[in-house]
N, C-alpha and C positions, 0 to 999 in steps of 0.2 A: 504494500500500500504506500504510493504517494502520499508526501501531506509534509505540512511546512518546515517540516526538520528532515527532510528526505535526504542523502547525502550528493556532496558532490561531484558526483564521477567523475564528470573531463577533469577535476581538478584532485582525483585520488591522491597520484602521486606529490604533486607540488607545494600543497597545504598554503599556509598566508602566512606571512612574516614580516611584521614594520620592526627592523632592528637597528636598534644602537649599540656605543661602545658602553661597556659594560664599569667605567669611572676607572678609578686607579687604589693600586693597595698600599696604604699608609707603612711606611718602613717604621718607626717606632714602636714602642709596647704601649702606648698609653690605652689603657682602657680593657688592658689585660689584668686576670686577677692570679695572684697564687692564694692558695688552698692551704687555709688553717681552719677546716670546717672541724668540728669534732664528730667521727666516727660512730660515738657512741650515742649522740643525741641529735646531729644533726642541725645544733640553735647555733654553732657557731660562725663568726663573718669571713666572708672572702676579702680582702685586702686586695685592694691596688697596688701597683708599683707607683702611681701618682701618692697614693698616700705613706706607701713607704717611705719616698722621698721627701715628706713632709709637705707636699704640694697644698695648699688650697684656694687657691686663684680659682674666683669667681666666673673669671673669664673663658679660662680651661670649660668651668662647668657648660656654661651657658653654649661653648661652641660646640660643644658632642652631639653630633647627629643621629642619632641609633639606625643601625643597622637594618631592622626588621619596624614595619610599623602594623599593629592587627587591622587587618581590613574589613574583617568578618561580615557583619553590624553593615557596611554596603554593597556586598556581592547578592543579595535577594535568597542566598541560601540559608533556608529555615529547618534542614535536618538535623534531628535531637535522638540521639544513639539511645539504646535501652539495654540493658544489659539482663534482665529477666529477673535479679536478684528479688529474694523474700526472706522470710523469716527463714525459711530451711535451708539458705545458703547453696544453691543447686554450684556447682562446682562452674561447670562453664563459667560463668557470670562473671566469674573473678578474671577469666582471660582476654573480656572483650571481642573488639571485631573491629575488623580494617578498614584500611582507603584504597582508591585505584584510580590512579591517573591513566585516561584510556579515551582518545580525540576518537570518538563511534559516529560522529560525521565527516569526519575526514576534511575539516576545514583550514586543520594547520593551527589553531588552537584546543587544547588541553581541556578535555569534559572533566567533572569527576564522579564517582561515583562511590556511594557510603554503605557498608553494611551494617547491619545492627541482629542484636537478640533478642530473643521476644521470653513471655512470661513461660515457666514449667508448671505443667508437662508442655510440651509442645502442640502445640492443635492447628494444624494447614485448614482449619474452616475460621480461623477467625481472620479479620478482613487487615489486619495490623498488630503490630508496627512490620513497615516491609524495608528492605533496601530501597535508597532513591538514586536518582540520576538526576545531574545537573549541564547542561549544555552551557558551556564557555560562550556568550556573546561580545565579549571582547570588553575593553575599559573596566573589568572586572565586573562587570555584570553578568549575572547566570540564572537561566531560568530552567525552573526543573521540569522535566520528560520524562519522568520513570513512567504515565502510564501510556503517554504517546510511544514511547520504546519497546513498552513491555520488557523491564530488565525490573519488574517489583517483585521482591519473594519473599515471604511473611513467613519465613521457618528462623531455625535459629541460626545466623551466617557468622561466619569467623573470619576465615581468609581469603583472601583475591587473587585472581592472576592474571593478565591480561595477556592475549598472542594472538597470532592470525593463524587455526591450528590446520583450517583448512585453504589455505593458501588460495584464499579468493581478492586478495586486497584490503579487508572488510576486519578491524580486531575483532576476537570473541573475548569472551568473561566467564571464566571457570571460579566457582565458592564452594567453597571449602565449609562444612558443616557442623555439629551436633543433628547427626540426622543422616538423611539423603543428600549427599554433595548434587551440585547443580552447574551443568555446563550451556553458556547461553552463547548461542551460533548468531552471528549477525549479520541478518537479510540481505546486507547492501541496499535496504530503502528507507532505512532510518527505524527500523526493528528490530527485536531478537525475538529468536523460536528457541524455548526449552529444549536440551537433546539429551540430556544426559544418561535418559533410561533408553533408547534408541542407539546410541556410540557406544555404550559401555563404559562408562565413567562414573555411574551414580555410587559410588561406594558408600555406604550406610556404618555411620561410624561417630566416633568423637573425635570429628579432624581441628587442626589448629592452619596451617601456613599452605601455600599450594606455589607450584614453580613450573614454569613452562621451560622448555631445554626441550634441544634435538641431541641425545645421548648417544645414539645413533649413526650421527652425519647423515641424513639419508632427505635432507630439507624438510622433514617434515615435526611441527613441535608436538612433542609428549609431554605426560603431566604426572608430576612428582605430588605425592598428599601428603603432608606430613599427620601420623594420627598419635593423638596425646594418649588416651587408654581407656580402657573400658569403661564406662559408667554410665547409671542410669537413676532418671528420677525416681524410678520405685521402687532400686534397692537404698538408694542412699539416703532421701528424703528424712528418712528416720534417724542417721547415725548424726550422731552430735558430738561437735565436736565446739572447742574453744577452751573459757574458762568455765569451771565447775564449781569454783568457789563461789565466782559474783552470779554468777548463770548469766553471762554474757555470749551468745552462740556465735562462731567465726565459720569461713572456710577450714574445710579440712586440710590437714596435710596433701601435699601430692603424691608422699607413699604410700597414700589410703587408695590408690587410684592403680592398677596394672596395668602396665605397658603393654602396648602390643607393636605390628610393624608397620611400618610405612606403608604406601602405595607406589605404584609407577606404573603408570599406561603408555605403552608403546603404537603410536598413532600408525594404521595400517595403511592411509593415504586413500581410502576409499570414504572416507569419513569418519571411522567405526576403531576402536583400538580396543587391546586387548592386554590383562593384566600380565607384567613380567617381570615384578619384583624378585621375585627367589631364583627366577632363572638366569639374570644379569646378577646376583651376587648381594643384590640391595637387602638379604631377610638374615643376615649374620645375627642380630640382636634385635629383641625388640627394646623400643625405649618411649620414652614420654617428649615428644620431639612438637615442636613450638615454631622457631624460626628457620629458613634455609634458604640458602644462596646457589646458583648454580653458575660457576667462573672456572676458566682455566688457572688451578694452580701452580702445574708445575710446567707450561709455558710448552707444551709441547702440542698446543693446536686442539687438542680434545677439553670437554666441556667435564670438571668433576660437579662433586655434592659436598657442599658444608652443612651439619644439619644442628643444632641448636637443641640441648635434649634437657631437660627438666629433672635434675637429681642421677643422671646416669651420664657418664661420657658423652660430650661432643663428638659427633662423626663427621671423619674424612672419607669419603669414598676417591678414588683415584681411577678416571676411566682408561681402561686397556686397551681401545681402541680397537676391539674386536666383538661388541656389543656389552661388554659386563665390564665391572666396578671389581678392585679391589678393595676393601676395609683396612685402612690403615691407620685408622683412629689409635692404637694403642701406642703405635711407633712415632707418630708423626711429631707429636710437643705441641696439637691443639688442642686436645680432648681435656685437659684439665688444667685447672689453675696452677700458678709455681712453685703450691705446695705439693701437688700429687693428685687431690680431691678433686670430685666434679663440682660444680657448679648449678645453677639452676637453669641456664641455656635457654635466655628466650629473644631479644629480638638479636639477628645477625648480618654485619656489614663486611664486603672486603673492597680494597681498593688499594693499588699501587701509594701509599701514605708518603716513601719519602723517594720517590721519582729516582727508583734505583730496576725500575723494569719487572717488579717480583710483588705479587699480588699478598696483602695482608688481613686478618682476617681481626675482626673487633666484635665481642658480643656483649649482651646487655646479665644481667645475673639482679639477685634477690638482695635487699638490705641486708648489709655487712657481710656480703661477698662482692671482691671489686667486681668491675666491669673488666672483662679480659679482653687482652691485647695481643695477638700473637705477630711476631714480625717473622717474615720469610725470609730463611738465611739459606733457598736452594736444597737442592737435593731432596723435595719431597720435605722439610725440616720446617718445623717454629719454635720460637721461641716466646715465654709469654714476658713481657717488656711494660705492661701497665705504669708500672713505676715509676719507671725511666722515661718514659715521655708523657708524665703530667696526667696521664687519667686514671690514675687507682684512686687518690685519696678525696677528688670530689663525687665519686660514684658512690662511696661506703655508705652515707646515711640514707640512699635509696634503693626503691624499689623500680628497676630499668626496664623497657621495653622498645617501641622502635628506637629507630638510630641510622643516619644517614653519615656517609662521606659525601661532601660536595662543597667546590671552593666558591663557597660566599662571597668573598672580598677579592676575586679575580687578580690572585697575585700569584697562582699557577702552583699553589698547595693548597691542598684538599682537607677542607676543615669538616669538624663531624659536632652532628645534633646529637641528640638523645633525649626523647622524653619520660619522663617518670611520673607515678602513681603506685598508691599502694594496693593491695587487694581488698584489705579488712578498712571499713567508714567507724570501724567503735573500739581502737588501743589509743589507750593514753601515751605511749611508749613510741608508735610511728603515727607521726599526720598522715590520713588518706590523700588529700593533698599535698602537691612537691611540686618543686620546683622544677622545670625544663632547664639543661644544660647547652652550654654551645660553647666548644673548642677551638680554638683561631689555631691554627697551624703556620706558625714560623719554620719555614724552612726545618722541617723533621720535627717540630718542639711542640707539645701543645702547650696554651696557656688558656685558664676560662676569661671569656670576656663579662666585666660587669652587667651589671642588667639595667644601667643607661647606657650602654653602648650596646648591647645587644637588642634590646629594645622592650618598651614597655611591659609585652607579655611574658616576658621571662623574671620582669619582678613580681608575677602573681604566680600561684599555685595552682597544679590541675592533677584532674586523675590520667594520664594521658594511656595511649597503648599505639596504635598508630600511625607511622609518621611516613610521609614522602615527600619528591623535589620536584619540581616541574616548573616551566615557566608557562606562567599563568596571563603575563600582561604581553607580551609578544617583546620584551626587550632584549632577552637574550639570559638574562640572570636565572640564578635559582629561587625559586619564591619556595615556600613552606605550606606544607598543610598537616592538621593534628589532629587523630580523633582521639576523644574526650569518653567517658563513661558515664553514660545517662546524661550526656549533656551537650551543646551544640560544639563540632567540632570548630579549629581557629585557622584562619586563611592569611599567614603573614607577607607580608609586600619586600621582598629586597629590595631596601634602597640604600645598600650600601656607597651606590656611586654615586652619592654626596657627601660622602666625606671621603673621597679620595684626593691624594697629592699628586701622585704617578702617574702617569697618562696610561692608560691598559685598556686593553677592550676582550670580549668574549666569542672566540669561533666554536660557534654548533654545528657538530655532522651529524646526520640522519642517515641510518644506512637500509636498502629494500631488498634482501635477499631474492635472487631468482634461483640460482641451483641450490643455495644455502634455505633455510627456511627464512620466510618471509621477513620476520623480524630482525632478522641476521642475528640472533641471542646467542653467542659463542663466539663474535668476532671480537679481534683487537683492534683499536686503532691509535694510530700513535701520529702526532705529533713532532714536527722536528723544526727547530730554527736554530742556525749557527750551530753550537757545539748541544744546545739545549734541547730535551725533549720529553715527553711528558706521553705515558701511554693507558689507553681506559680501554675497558673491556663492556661488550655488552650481553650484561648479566640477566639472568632469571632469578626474579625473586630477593628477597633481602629485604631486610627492615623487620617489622611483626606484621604480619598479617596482612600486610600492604602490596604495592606495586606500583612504582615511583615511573617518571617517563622513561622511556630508553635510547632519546638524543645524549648525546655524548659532546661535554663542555671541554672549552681548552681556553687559558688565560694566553693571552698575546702580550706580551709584555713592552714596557716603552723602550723604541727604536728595532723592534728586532723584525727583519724583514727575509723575505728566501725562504718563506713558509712551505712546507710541506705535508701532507697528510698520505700514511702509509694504513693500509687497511686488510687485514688478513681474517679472510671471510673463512666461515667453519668450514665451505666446500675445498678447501687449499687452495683457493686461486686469491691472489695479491694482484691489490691496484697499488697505483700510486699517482696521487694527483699534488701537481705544482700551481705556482699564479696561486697562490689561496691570498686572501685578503683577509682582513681582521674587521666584527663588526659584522659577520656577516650571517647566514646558516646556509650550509652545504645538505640537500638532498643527492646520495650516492646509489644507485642501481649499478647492483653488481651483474659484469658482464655473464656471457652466457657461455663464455669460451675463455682459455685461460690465458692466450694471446692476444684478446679482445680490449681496450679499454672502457672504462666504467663511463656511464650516463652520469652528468654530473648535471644541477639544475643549481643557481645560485639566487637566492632573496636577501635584501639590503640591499642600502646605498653603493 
């Protein structure tokens, strides 16, 4: 069906792009904090280096521009997440449900689209709360579609994944459940048709995270389910747990809860896939698995698995390049923290961190376990390094969930979010509200930036779970979006390039898989000027429950010119495109032949 949101075909590939230079990155620390938070409670102050130095010039104050400003309050988006929670504490509740950055008109701006829980037991006859969908009309206005889309589902949704599975141009939307998981094919006319009892993908389960990847190479994307573990409202509904003293009821433990194993559907390219976790190697353990990422680790052109697991090892899977995964979680130095112990493994990020070519992996974990860090020292190897570069000791007094790598302040290092909330609204001990974090990356270092310099919503508190990057206004930047628990999620605006000194600007590439799959999810691209170069991968999944865009950002920096962009698509074939200009966004269609060169389409000035 036609109708006023129908997409726009002649223009699938090209999308719309009014781009600017993305400002300059401030060489100073002002506005950076070190961490003397206390551990144990949590009340204590982050410290300036402005105040270390005895600074208080008025004038300092009044000149800091913050970073992020919430726009929320003028985008027209009215969705209010529910988390299903009651007196009997139904477990889900406490893990929330994601976001998904996913352009399903194909206009070249960034839709998004909210999941939420609904109340226990579950009942598909009542008419709400459903997921919504919001269409990007640009100037940050959005107006919502979920019922012109048909992408509403009133069960209880967790996680997201966005891909094009069947390689019509056209993204889908796979979620991840307490229930029947739900996979929504998109028409090409500005709809989605349910498929997922029809393809084979409804798994009926206590899923958390979901991940599109071609594991395969074969172009076409498959769909990884991360499943937490067994539970049900009418075994549980009864067991009580918390304190006994005051008879104040909480969530249970997560070892009250049995693990079981993952999923993986192997897309058969006729539409229709079929389950092949235990035959590719993926059913070694089962575990209570929450976050995962799908990235080349170990640089050898195949797509592995990081998986994020809740009280059991973190997993490495390592692909062989012959359709199965080895498990190398025990050997590798990412499955546990730097004492030996697991961790609670929930939301998870990697990124090339200090532009040495080697993919590193960052997860989010429970109050008074840091947030881990592991840096890739080759050979399959990590190390975990939290310490060492500034994020163990402001993580301790929370409870962590998404978390993003993305360079904010386009100074060509990759800074990381993370947002926090508790699970339990009634300890004296942890506020359910927390603060959100944000890491400026110095050349390898991080340091937390104040909450005037980062911007107003990070001096309040939220229950956060959620998070992704997208650029939302068409300038090139990374803007922010949070969801919240039972509460509206928060839309923040980069405007870091006003307070730049530097001159820098931001080149975006898009890449359209043809022999590769669609999305090109497995490719590298890298970056090079002068001696300098900077390489990102494009990942499936990562964050919590989310799915962030899949353009790929690069900081230009001032003077540097001889730009080059190198692109190594999951099918083995390497482009290489020159003349790049800064400022700009690059659309890339990978050739069809390995002699061939690539369709390149340029937007901006």
């Amino acid at each position: 069906m036609l109708h006023r949101y129908c997409l726009r075909i002649t223009c699938a590939l090209l999308g719309v792009g009014f781009l600017v230079g993305c400002g300059d990155s401030a060489s100073s620390d002002t506005g950076t904090q070190k961490s003397v938070v206390s551990p144990q409670t949590g009340t204590g102050k982050l410290r300036t280096q402005e105040q270390e130095s005895g600074s208080n010039s008025s004038a300092e104050t009044t000149a800091v521009v913050p970073w992020f400003v919430d726009v929320t309050a003028e985008t027209g988006i009215d969705f209010v997440h529910q988390t299903g929670t009651s007196p009997e504490k139904p477990f889900p509740a406490a893990n929330g449900s994601g976001v998904a950055v996913v352009d399903f008109d194909l206009d070249g701006r960034d839709d998004l689209y909210f999941a939420t829980g609904t109340a226990f037991p579950v009942d598909l006859k009542r008419p709400g709360p459903t997921n919504r969908a919001y269409r990007n009309l640009g100037g940050w206005n959005f107006e919502e579609v979920t019922g012109d889309c048909q992408l509403g589902f009133n069960g209880y949704s967790a996680g997201l994944a966005v891909g094009d599975y069947d390689a019509d141009g056209f993204p889908d939307v796979y979620v991840a459940c307490y229930g029947a998981n739900q996979l929504f094919r998109n028409l090409g006319d500005g709809t989605f048709s349910r498929v997922d009892a029809a393809v084979g993908v409804g798994h009926e389960g206590f899923a958390a995270s979901a991940v599109m990847l071609d594991y395969d190479a074969d172009g076409l994307l498959d769909i990884y389910v991360c499943n937490y573990g067994k539970w049900s409202f009418a075994e549980f509904q009864d067991k009580w747990c918390g304190d006994f003293v005051r008879q104040i009821r909480r969530y249970c433990n997560p070892s009250s809860i049995e693990p079981v194993h993952d999923v993986l559907y192997r897309n058969l390219g006729d539409g229709s896939f079929i389950e092949v976790t235990a035959d590719v190697g993926l059913a070694t353990r089962p575990q209570r698995a929450q976050g995962a990422v799908a990235a080349d680790f170990n640089q050898d052109g195949w797509i592995d698995l990081y998986i994020g697991n809740d009280g059991h090892p973190n997993a490495l899977f390592v692909n062989q390049q012959d359709g199965t995964f080895k498990d190398i979680s025990e050997l590798c130095g990412a499955g546990y923290d730097d004492t030996g112990a697991p961790q609670a493994g929930m939301g998870v990020a990697a990124a090339d961190v200090n532009n040495d070519g080697q993919f590193e992996i960052f997860v989010t974990n429970f109050k008074g376990e840091n947030n881990a860090f592991y840096t890739n020292i080759g050979a399959e190897q990590f190390v975990e390094v939290s310490a060492r570069y500034g994020l163990r000791a402001p993580s301790m007094p929370w409870v962590g969930w998404g978390a993003v790598f993305s360079d904010f302040d386009c100074d060509g290092w990759l800074d990381l979010m993370v947002t926090n909330g508790h699970v339990d609204d009634n300890r004296e001990d942890s506020p359910y509200q927390s603060p959100p974090l944000m890491w400026r990356n110095q050349e390898g270092r991080f340091t937390i930036l104040t909450d005037r310099v980062a911007g107003d919503y990070f001096t309040g508190r939220h229950v956060g779970r959620g998070l992704v990057v997208a650029d939302l206004d068409d300038d090139l930047d990374p803007d922010i979006v949070i969801g919240h628990q039972d509460s509206a999620p928060a839309l923040l605006r980069n405007d870091r390039q006003k307070t730049s000194k530097i001159d820098s600007s931001f080149l975006v590439v898009q890449l359209v898989g043809t022999v590769s799959n669609r999305d090109a999810i497995g490719s590298s691209v890298i970056m090079r000027s002068g001696d300098r170069s900077m390489q990102q991968q494009v990942k499936g999944g990562g964050s919590y429950l989310s799915a962030s865009e899949l353009k790929k950002r690069f900081a230009v920096l001032a003077g540097e010119e001889n730009l080059e962009i190198e692109i190594r698509w999951p099918s083995r074939n390497r482009s290489v495109i020159s003349d790049i200009v800064a400022g700009r966004r690059y659309v890339v269609v990978e050739p069809t032949e390995p002699d061939l060169p690539p369709r390149v389409m340029r937007f901006g000035p």
